[in-house]
C-alpha positions as CSV (number, residue, x, y, z in Angstrom):
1,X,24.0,-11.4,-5.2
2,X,22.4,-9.2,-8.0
3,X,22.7,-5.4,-7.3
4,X,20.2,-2.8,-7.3
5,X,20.3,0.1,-8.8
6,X,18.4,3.1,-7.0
7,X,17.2,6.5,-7.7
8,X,15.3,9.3,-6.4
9,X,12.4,11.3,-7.9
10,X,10.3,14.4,-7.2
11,X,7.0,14.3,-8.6
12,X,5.0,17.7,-9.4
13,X,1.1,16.5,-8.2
14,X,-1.6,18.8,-7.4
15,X,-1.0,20.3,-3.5
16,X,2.6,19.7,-3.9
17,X,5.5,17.4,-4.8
18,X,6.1,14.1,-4.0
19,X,9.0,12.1,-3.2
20,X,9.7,8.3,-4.7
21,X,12.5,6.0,-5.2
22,X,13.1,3.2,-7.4
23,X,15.4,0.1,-7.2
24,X,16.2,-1.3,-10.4
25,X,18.0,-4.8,-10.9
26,X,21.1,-4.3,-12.9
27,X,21.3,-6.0,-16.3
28,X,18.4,-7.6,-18.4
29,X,15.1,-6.9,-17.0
30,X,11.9,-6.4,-19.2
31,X,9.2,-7.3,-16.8
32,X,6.9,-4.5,-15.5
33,X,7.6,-2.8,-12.5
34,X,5.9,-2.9,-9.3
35,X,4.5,-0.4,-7.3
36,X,4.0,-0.2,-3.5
37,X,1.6,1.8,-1.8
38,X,2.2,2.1,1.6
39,X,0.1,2.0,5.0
40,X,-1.7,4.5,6.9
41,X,1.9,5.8,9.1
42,X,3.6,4.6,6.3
43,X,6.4,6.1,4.2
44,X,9.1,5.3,1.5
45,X,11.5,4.6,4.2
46,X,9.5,2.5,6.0
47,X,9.6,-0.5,3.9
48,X,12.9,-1.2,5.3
49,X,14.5,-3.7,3.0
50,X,11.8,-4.8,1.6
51,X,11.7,-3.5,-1.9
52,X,15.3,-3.7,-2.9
53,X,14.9,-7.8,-1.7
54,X,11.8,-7.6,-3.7
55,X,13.6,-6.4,-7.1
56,X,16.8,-9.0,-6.6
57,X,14.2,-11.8,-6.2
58,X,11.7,-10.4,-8.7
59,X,14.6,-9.4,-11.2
60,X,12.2,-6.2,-11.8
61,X,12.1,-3.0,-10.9
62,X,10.2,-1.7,-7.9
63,X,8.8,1.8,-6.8
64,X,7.8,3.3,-3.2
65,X,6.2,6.7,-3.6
66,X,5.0,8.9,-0.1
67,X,1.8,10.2,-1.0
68,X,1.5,13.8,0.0
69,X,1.5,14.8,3.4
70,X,4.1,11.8,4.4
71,X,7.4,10.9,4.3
72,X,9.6,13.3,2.4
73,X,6.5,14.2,0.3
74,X,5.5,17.8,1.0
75,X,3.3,19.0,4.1
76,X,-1.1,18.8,3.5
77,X,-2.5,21.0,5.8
78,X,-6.6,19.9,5.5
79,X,-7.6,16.6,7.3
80,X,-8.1,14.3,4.3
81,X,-11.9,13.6,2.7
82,X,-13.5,10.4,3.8
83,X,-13.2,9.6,0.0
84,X,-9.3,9.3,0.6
85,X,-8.9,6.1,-0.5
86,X,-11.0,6.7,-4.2
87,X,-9.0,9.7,-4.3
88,X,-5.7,8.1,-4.2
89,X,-6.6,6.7,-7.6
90,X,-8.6,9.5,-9.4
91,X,-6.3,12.6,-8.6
92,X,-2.7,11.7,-7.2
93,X,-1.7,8.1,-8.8
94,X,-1.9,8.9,-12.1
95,X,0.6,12.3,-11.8
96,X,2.8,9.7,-10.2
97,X,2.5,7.1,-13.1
98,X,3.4,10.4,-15.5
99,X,5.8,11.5,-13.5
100,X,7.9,8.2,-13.6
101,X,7.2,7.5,-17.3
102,X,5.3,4.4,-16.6
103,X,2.8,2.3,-18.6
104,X,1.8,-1.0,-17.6
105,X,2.7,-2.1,-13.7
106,X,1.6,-4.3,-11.0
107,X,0.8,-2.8,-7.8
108,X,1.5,-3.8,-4.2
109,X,-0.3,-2.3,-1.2
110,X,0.5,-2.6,2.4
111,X,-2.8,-2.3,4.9
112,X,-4.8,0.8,3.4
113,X,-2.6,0.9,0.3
114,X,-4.0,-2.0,-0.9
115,X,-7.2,-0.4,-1.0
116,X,-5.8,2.4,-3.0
117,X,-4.2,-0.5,-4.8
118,X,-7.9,-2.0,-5.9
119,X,-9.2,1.9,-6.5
120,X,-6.1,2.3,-9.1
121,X,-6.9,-1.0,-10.9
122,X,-10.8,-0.4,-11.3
123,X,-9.8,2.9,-12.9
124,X,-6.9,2.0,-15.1
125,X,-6.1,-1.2,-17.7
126,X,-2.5,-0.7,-17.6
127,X,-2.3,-1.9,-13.7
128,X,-1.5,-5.5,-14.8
129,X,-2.0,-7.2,-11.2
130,X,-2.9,-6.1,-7.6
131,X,-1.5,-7.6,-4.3
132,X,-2.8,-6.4,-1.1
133,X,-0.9,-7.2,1.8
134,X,-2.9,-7.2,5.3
135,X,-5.3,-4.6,3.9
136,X,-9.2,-3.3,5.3
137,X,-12.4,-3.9,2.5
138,X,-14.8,-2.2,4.9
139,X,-14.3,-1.3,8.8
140,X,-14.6,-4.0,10.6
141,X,-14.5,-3.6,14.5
142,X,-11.3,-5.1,15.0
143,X,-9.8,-2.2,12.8
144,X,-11.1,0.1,15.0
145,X,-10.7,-1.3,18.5
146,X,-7.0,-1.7,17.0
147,X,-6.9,1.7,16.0
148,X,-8.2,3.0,19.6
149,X,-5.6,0.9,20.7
150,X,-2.5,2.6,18.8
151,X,-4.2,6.3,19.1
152,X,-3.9,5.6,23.5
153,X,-0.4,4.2,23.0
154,X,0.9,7.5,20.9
155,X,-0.3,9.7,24.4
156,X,2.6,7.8,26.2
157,X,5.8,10.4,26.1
158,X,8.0,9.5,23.5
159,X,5.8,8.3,20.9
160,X,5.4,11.3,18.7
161,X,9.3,11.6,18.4
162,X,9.2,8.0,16.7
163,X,7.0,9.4,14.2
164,X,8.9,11.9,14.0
165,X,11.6,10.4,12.8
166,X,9.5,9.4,9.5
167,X,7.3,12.4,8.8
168,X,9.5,15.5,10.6
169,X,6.7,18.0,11.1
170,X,4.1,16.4,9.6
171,X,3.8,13.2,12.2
172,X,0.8,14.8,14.4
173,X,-1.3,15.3,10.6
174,X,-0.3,11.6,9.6
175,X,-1.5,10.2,12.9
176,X,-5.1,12.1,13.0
177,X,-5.3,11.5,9.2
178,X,-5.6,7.9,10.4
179,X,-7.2,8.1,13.4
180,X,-9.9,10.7,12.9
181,X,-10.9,9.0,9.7
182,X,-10.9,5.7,10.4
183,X,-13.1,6.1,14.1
184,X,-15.4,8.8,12.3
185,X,-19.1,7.5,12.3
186,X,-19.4,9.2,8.7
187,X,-16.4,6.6,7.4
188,X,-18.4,3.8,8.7
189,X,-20.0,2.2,5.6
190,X,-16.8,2.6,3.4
191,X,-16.0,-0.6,1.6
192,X,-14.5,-2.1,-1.7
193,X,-17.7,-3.5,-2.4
194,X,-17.9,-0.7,-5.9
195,X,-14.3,-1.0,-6.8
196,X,-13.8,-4.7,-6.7
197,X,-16.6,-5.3,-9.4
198,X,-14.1,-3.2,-11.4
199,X,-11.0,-4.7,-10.9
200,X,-10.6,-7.4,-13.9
201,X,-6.6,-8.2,-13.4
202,X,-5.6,-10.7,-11.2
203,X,-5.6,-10.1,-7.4
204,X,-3.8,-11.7,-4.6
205,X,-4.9,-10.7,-1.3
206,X,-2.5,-11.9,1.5
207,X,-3.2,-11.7,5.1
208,X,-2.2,-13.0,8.5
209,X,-3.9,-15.2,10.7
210,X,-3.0,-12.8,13.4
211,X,-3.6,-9.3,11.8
212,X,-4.3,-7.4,14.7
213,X,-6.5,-5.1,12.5
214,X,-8.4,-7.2,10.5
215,X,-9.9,-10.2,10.3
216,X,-10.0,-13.3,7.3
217,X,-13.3,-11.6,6.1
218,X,-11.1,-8.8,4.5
219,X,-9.1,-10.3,2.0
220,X,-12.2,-13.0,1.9
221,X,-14.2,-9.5,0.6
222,X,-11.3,-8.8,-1.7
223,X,-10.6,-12.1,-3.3
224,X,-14.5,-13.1,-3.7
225,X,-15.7,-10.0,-5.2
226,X,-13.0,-9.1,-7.6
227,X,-14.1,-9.4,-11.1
228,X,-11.0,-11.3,-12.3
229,X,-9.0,-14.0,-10.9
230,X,-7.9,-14.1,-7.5
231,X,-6.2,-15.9,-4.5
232,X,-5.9,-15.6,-0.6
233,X,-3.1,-16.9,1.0
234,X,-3.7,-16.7,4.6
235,X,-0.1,-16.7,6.3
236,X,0.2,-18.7,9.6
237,X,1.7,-16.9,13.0
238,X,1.7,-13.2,11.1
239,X,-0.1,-10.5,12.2
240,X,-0.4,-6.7,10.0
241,X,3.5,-6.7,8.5
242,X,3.3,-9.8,6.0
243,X,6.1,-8.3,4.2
244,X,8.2,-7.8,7.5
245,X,7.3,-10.3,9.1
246,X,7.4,-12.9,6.2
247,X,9.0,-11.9,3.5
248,X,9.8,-14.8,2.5
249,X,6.8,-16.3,2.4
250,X,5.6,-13.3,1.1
251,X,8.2,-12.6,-2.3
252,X,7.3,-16.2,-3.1
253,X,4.0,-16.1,-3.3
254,X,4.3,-12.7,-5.0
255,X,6.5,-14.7,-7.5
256,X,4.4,-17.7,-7.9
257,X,1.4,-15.3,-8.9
258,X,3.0,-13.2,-11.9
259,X,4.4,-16.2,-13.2
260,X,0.7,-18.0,-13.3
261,X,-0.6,-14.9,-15.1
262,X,2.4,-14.4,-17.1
263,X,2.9,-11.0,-15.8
């Protein structure tokens, strides 16, 4: 089995620093790296395996960052804008791409991260491809009503502590970054529909058949509205972890798309 090599990075961003960590394949490896951007409770840590299986099948390097205010990224103490998302992008990606010293990548993002994912790639030629994993393109009901769902469960004693365990102090601003944004009647009309006329590399958009948050019609949005080529893979039996869930499934179509657009 190929090793990974991994390393740790603090990344000076406006509002603070914040915390990444990169597996890199050992030997020969010229391909460019990708990037995952995680979920709404999401952080580094929280891909589990994932990325270092990722880099061993991929033989390239991969990157997690937290963005600020998760993870072991420092503390934000404002409820994010309703332009979080677009924001992503415009202010914090591109300290991060400084910061790690890198030029052209290919981007991964998990749920909302593959919005910011889209966002990135509309603003920036290096971003070579974009895969979303189980991610929203507007608010659909089902995204909220699952939201509604999660927000009830986290009043249950206990709950907090797992979060906890993830974000320290900062779990109770993670959850009601998610929550108050995504139920506000002000977020309602946010889509891709802007950014995806923008986004010339390839795009995958992979989703489950049993996303609890979303239905087809998302990566449907993402794949039919992107201004380059695109694919959907809808994965049977998987609900909002396609990476989790089926990694396999997942790293091989990952693999089968960079090597069609000779990324």
């Amino acid at each position: 089995m190929m090793k990974n090599n991994t390393r740790e990075f603090q990344i000076t961003a406006p509002g603070g620093s914040i915390y990444a960590k990169a597996w890199t394949p050992e030997g020969s490896y010229s391909q460019v790296p990708v990037i995952l951007l995680h979920d709404s409770l999401g952080s580094v840590d929280l891909w589990r395996g994932f990325p270092e299986i990722l880099a061993e099948k991929l033989n390239r390097q991969v990157i997690a960052y937290d963005r600020l205010g998760f993870g072991k990224s420092d503390a934000r103490h404002e409820p994010p804008s309703l332009r979080f998302i677009e924001e992503e992008g415009e202010v914090y990606f591109p300290w991060v791409k400084s910061g790690l010293s890198i030029k052209k990548y290919v981007l991964f993002g998990h749920s909302v991260g593959g919005g910011m994912a889209c966002n990135i790639a509309a603003r920036d030629k290096d971003c070579q491809g974009v895969v979303t994993a189980a991610s929203q393109a507007f608010v659909e009901d089902l995204t909220r009503q699952g939201i509604i769902k999660v927000q009830k469960g986290f009043e249950k004693p206990g709950q907090m502590e797992r979060l906890k365990k993830w974000h320290g102090k900062k779990a109770l601003w993670v959850l009601r970054a998610w929550t108050d944004t995504w139920l506000s009647p002000d977020f309602a009309d946010w889509s891709l529909e802007d950014c995806m006329k923008k986004v010339f590399c390839p795009v995958l958009a992979i989703h489950g058949d049993k996303d609890e948050y979303g239905s087809r019609a998302f990566p449907e949005f993402i794949a039919g509205k992107a201004a380059g080529p695109s694919q959907m893979p809808i994965l049977k039996d998987c609900g909002h972890m396609p990476h989790l869930e089926k990694t396999d499934e997942v790293i091989g179509a990952i693999n089968e798309f960079l090597k069609q657009h000779g990324i």
